[in-house]
N, C-alpha and C positions, 0 to 999 in steps of 0.2 A: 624863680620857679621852685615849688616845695617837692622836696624828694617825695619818690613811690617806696611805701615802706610796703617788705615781703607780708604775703599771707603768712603768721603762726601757724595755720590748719593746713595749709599747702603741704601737700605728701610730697611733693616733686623736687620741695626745697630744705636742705638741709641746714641744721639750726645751727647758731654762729658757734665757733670753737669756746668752750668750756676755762678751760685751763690746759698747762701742760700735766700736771698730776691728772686731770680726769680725760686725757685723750689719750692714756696708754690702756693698750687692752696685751692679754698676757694667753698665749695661744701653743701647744703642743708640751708634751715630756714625757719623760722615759715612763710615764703611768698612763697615757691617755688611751680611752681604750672605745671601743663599741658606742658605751653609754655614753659617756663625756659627748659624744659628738651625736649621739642622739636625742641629748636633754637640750643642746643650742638648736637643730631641727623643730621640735616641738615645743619650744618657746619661739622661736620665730614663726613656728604657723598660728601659734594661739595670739601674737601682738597682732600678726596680720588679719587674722579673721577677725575681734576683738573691733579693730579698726573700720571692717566692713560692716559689723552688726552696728555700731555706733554711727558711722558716716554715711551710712545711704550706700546703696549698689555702684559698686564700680566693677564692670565686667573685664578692668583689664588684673585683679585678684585674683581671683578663683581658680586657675590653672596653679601659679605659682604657691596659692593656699595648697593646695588635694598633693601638690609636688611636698611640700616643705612635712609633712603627714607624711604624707608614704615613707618618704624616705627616713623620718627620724623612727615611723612602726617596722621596716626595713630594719635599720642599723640596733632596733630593742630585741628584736626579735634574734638578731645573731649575736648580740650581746649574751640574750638569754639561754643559748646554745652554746655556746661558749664555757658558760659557767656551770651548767648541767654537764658537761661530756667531764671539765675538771670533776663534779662532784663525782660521777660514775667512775673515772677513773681511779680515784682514791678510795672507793668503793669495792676494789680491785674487780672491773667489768672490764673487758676485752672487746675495747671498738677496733673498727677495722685500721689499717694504716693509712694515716693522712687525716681522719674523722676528727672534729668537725671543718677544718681549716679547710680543706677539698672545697667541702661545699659554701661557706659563707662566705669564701675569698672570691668564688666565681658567679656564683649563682644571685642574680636580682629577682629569681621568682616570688612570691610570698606563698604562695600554696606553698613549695619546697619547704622552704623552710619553715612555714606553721606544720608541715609531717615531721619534719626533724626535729622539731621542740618537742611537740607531742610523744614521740616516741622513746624521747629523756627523760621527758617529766615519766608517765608509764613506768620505767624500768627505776625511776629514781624516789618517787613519791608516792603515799600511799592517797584514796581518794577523799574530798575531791578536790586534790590539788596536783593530780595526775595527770591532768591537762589541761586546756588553754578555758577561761569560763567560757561556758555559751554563748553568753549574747557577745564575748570579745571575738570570739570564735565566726561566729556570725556575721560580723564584722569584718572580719578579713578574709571570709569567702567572699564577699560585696566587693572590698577592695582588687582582690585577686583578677576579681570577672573585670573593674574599672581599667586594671593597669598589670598586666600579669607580669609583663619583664621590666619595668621600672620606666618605659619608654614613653609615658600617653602621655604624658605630663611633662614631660621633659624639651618635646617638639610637635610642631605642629604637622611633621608627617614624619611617618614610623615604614618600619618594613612589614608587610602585608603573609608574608609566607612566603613557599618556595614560588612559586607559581604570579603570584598578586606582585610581584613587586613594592613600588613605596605608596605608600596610601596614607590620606589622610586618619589622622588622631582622632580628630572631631568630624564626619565629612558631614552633619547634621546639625545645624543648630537648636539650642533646646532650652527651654527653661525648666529651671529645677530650682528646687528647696534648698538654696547651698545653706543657710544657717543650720537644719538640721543637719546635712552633711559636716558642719565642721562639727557640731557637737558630738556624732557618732564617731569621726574619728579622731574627736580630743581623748574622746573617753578611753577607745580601745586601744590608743598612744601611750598617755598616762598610766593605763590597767597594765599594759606589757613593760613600761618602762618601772613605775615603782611598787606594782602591786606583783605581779610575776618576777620580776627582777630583782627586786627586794627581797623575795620572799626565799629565792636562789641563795641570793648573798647571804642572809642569815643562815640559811641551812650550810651554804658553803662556810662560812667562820666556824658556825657550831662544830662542824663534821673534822675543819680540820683541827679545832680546839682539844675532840676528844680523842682523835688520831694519835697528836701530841703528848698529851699524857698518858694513852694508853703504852707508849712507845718508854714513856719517863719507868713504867713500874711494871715494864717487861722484864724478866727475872732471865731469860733464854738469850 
Protein backbone atom coordinates (compact mmCIF):
# COMPACT_ATOMS: atom_id res chain seq x y z
CA UNK A 1 0.00 0.00 0.00
CA UNK A 2 1.70 3.41 -1.16
CA UNK A 3 2.08 5.96 1.74
CA UNK A 4 -0.40 9.37 1.93
CA UNK A 5 2.20 12.06 1.46
CA UNK A 6 1.11 15.36 3.63
CA UNK A 7 -0.37 18.51 1.65
CA UNK A 8 2.89 21.29 1.37
CA UNK A 9 -0.17 23.96 1.20
CA UNK A 10 -1.95 22.20 4.33
CA UNK A 11 -1.81 25.25 6.95
CA UNK A 12 -2.77 22.59 9.65
CA UNK A 13 0.49 20.76 9.06
CA UNK A 14 3.68 21.75 10.13
CA UNK A 15 6.74 21.21 7.75
CA UNK A 16 9.29 18.60 8.72
CA UNK A 17 12.24 19.84 11.15
CA UNK A 18 14.94 21.76 9.36
CA UNK A 19 18.11 21.15 11.11
CA UNK A 20 19.27 21.69 14.73
CA UNK A 21 21.02 25.12 13.62
CA UNK A 22 17.64 26.27 12.01
CA UNK A 23 15.20 25.13 14.84
CA UNK A 24 16.77 27.48 17.55
CA UNK A 25 14.83 30.72 17.70
CA UNK A 26 16.48 33.29 20.47
CA UNK A 27 13.67 35.23 22.42
CA UNK A 28 14.04 37.89 25.42
CA UNK A 29 17.17 40.35 27.08
CA UNK A 30 17.84 42.80 29.20
CA UNK A 31 17.02 45.29 25.97
CA UNK A 32 13.72 43.96 24.80
CA UNK A 33 11.33 46.44 24.82
CA UNK A 34 7.64 47.75 23.48
CA UNK A 35 8.94 47.47 19.86
CA UNK A 36 10.84 44.28 19.65
CA UNK A 37 7.57 42.68 20.51
CA UNK A 38 5.55 44.59 18.45
CA UNK A 39 7.49 44.16 15.08
CA UNK A 40 6.87 39.94 15.77
CA UNK A 41 2.80 41.08 16.32
CA UNK A 42 2.87 42.78 12.87
CA UNK A 43 4.83 40.29 11.07
CA UNK A 44 2.63 37.66 12.13
CA UNK A 45 -0.55 39.52 11.03
CA UNK A 46 0.96 40.49 7.81
CA UNK A 47 2.19 36.35 7.11
CA UNK A 48 -1.24 35.65 8.08
CA UNK A 49 -3.27 37.89 6.10
CA UNK A 50 -0.74 37.55 3.02
CA UNK A 51 -1.79 33.90 3.32
CA UNK A 52 -5.56 34.79 3.25
CA UNK A 53 -5.21 37.31 0.20
CA UNK A 54 -3.19 34.37 -1.61
CA UNK A 55 -5.41 31.12 -0.46
CA UNK A 56 -8.94 31.95 -0.76
CA UNK A 57 -11.24 32.85 2.41
CA UNK A 58 -10.74 31.06 5.39
CA UNK A 59 -13.09 32.38 8.00
CA UNK A 60 -11.38 30.74 10.79
CA UNK A 61 -8.37 33.98 10.24
CA UNK A 62 -9.77 37.02 10.41
CA UNK A 63 -10.29 37.19 14.18
CA UNK A 64 -6.74 35.97 15.03
CA UNK A 65 -5.68 38.42 11.85
CA UNK A 66 -7.66 42.12 13.54
CA UNK A 67 -6.06 40.46 17.06
CA UNK A 68 -2.30 40.00 15.88
CA UNK A 69 -2.77 44.11 14.47
CA UNK A 70 -4.35 45.43 17.40
CA UNK A 71 -2.06 44.23 19.54
CA UNK A 72 1.34 44.79 17.65
CA UNK A 73 -0.55 49.03 16.95
CA UNK A 74 -1.37 48.45 20.92
CA UNK A 75 2.37 47.62 22.10
CA UNK A 76 3.83 50.70 18.98
CA UNK A 77 1.83 52.94 20.33
CA UNK A 78 3.22 52.45 24.09
CA UNK A 79 6.47 51.93 22.60
CA UNK A 80 5.87 55.44 21.18
CA UNK A 81 4.95 56.89 24.45
CA UNK A 82 7.52 55.62 26.03
CA UNK A 83 10.13 57.27 23.99
CA UNK A 84 8.35 60.65 23.79
CA UNK A 85 7.81 61.04 27.83
CA UNK A 86 12.10 60.03 27.80
CA UNK A 87 12.49 62.79 25.12
CA UNK A 88 10.33 65.51 27.30
CA UNK A 89 11.93 64.53 30.12
CA UNK A 90 15.56 65.39 29.11
CA UNK A 91 13.81 68.30 27.80
CA UNK A 92 13.69 69.14 31.50
CA UNK A 93 9.26 68.89 31.28
CA UNK A 94 7.78 67.89 34.52
CA UNK A 95 5.37 64.92 34.03
CA UNK A 96 3.38 63.85 36.55
CA UNK A 97 4.64 60.86 38.92
CA UNK A 98 4.47 57.45 37.69
CA UNK A 99 3.79 59.04 33.73
CA UNK A 100 3.93 57.16 31.18
CA UNK A 101 4.37 53.53 33.06
CA UNK A 102 0.80 54.32 35.15
CA UNK A 103 -0.74 54.24 31.94
CA UNK A 104 0.73 51.68 29.33
CA UNK A 105 1.42 49.17 32.06
CA UNK A 106 -2.48 49.12 32.84
CA UNK A 107 -4.47 50.55 30.23
CA UNK A 108 -5.48 48.23 26.69
CA UNK A 109 -7.57 51.17 25.53
CA UNK A 110 -6.27 52.58 22.20
CA UNK A 111 -8.26 55.88 22.26
CA UNK A 112 -5.93 56.24 25.78
CA UNK A 113 -3.33 55.99 24.52
CA UNK A 114 -3.53 57.69 20.93
CA UNK A 115 -4.51 60.96 23.68
CA UNK A 116 -1.34 60.24 25.41
CA UNK A 117 0.95 60.02 22.26
CA UNK A 118 -0.63 62.98 20.84
CA UNK A 119 -0.23 65.09 23.65
CA UNK A 120 3.90 64.09 23.74
CA UNK A 121 4.15 64.50 20.31
CA UNK A 122 2.33 68.52 21.04
CA UNK A 123 4.62 69.43 23.86
CA UNK A 124 7.61 67.62 22.16
CA UNK A 125 7.51 68.34 18.15
CA UNK A 126 6.89 71.19 16.22
CA UNK A 127 4.15 70.59 13.18
CA UNK A 128 3.36 68.39 11.41
CA UNK A 129 4.91 65.94 13.22
CA UNK A 130 3.04 66.99 16.40
CA UNK A 131 0.70 64.41 16.05
CA UNK A 132 -0.37 61.06 14.82
CA UNK A 133 -1.11 61.52 10.59
CA UNK A 134 -4.61 61.61 9.68
CA UNK A 135 -5.51 59.01 7.92
CA UNK A 136 -3.18 56.82 10.79
CA UNK A 137 -5.28 58.74 13.12
CA UNK A 138 -8.42 57.82 11.47
CA UNK A 139 -7.40 54.61 11.60
CA UNK A 140 -7.29 54.02 15.06
CA UNK A 141 -10.49 55.78 15.81
CA UNK A 142 -12.12 52.76 13.53
CA UNK A 143 -9.92 50.46 15.55
CA UNK A 144 -10.96 52.00 18.99
CA UNK A 145 -14.87 51.80 17.97
CA UNK A 146 -13.81 47.70 16.65
CA UNK A 147 -12.19 46.80 20.03
CA UNK A 148 -11.80 49.50 22.63
CA UNK A 149 -10.27 47.37 25.58
CA UNK A 150 -8.12 44.85 23.65
CA UNK A 151 -11.09 42.22 24.34
CA UNK A 152 -13.20 41.51 20.82
CA UNK A 153 -10.68 39.77 19.32
CA UNK A 154 -9.40 38.03 22.03
CA UNK A 155 -12.73 35.83 22.83
CA UNK A 156 -15.88 35.14 21.60
CA UNK A 157 -17.84 36.66 24.54
CA UNK A 158 -16.55 39.90 26.37
CA UNK A 159 -18.18 41.59 29.41
CA UNK A 160 -21.07 43.89 28.31
CA UNK A 161 -20.86 46.66 31.13
CA UNK A 162 -22.12 47.02 34.52
CA UNK A 163 -25.53 46.15 34.02
CA UNK A 164 -25.28 43.63 30.34
CA UNK A 165 -23.11 41.14 31.85
CA UNK A 166 -21.19 38.80 29.30
CA UNK A 167 -22.19 39.29 25.93
CA UNK A 168 -21.17 38.22 22.77
CA UNK A 169 -18.05 39.78 20.78
CA UNK A 170 -19.66 39.19 17.49
CA UNK A 171 -23.50 38.51 18.30
CA UNK A 172 -24.11 39.25 14.42
CA UNK A 173 -22.64 37.63 11.65
CA UNK A 174 -21.48 39.82 8.68
CA UNK A 175 -19.51 40.12 5.78
CA UNK A 176 -16.94 42.50 5.27
CA UNK A 177 -14.08 43.72 3.05
CA UNK A 178 -11.35 41.94 5.37
CA UNK A 179 -8.58 42.48 2.63
CA UNK A 180 -8.99 46.08 2.85
CA UNK A 181 -9.23 45.78 6.63
CA UNK A 182 -5.94 44.19 6.71
CA UNK A 183 -4.46 46.76 4.49
CA UNK A 184 -5.71 49.74 6.63
CA UNK A 185 -4.30 48.22 9.45
CA UNK A 186 -0.92 47.09 8.04
CA UNK A 187 -0.51 50.52 6.99
CA UNK A 188 -1.46 52.33 10.36
CA UNK A 189 0.87 49.39 12.29
CA UNK A 190 3.78 49.98 10.09
CA UNK A 191 3.14 54.20 10.14
CA UNK A 192 3.21 53.85 14.15
CA UNK A 193 5.84 51.31 14.47
CA UNK A 194 8.61 52.66 11.93
CA UNK A 195 7.38 55.83 10.65
CA UNK A 196 6.36 57.62 14.15
CA UNK A 197 8.66 55.31 16.10
CA UNK A 198 11.37 55.91 14.03
CA UNK A 199 11.19 59.16 13.80
CA UNK A 200 11.10 59.31 18.09
CA UNK A 201 14.16 57.30 17.95
CA UNK A 202 16.12 59.60 15.77
CA UNK A 203 15.06 62.72 17.63
CA UNK A 204 15.69 60.67 20.82
CA UNK A 205 19.66 59.83 19.71
CA UNK A 206 19.81 63.29 18.19
CA UNK A 207 18.66 65.05 21.57
CA UNK A 208 20.60 62.93 23.77
CA UNK A 209 23.82 63.38 21.40
CA UNK A 210 23.55 67.10 21.79
CA UNK A 211 22.69 66.87 25.65
CA UNK A 212 26.03 65.05 25.73
CA UNK A 213 28.17 67.48 24.42
CA UNK A 214 26.56 70.32 25.48
CA UNK A 215 27.38 68.71 29.11
CA UNK A 216 31.34 67.96 27.56
CA UNK A 217 31.81 72.22 27.04
CA UNK A 218 29.94 73.27 30.03
CA UNK A 219 32.51 75.67 31.69
CA UNK A 220 30.10 75.97 35.08
Amino acid sequence: MSETLDDPDDPTRLPPRRSDWHSVAVIGSPHEDDFDIALGYLQAADILASHWICNGTNDALPVPIYYNYRHGIELSLKGCIRVAAGCLRRDGSELLPGEPDKLVNASHVIGHLVNRLNQYLSQLLDAPNDRIPEETQETLDWLHQLDENGQTFRYSTVRGGKRAGVVRARPNQQNIDFDADCRRLHDAGWMLYGGVGGYLDSHADLQADYYAELAQHAWW
